[in-house]
C-alpha positions in Angstrom: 1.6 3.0 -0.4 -0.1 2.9 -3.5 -1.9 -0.6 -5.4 0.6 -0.9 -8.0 3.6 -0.1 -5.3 1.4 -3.3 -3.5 2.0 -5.3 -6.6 5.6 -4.8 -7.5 6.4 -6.2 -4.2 7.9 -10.0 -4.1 6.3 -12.5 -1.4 8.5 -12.3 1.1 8.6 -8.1 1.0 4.7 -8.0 1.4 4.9 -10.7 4.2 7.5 -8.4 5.8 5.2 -5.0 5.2 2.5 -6.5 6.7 4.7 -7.6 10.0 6.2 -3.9 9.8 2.2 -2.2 9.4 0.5 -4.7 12.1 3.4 -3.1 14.3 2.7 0.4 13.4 -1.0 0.3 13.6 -0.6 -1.6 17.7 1.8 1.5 18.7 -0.6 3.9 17.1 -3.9 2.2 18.6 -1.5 2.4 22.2 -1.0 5.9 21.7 -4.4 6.9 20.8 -6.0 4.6 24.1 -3.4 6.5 26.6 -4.0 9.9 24.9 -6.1 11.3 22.1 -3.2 11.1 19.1 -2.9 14.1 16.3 -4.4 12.2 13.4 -6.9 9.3 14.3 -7.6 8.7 10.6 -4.2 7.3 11.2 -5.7 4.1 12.5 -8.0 3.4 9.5 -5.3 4.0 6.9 -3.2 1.8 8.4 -5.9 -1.1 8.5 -7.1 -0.4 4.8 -3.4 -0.8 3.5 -2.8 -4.1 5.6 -5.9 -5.4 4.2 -4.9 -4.3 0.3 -1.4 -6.0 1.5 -2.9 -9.3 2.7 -5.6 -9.3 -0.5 -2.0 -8.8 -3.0 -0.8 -11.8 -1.1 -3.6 -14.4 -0.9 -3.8 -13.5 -4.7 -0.1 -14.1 -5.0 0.6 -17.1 -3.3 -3.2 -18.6 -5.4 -1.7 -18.0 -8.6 2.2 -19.4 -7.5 -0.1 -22.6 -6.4 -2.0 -22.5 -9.9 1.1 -23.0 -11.7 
């Protein structure tokens, strides 16, 4: 997902992305602790975009708060 994909979402869509990525990176972190998985850069991907998610929202929910 791209920044300006990040930033056309609505509140309640990144809250829910973030829920839906948290789940994706625990399955993948699972998988890759039983056995070694295909793509491990998987893993840091998935943590980068949750972090660009979370920064969109803090920055979101600050400026509905400024108003």
């Amino acid at each position: 997902m791209k920044n300006a994909e990040i930033k056309a979402l609505s509140l309640e869509d990144l809250k829910a992305s973030i829920t839906r990525e948290r789940e994706i990176l625990q399955r993948t972190k699972f998988a890759h602790a039983i056995s070694q998985i295909e793509n491990p850069i998987k893993i840091r991907t998935s943590r980068r975009l949750i972090a660009r998610m979370q920064t969109e929202l803090k920055a979101k929910t600050n400026a509905q708060t400024k108003k």
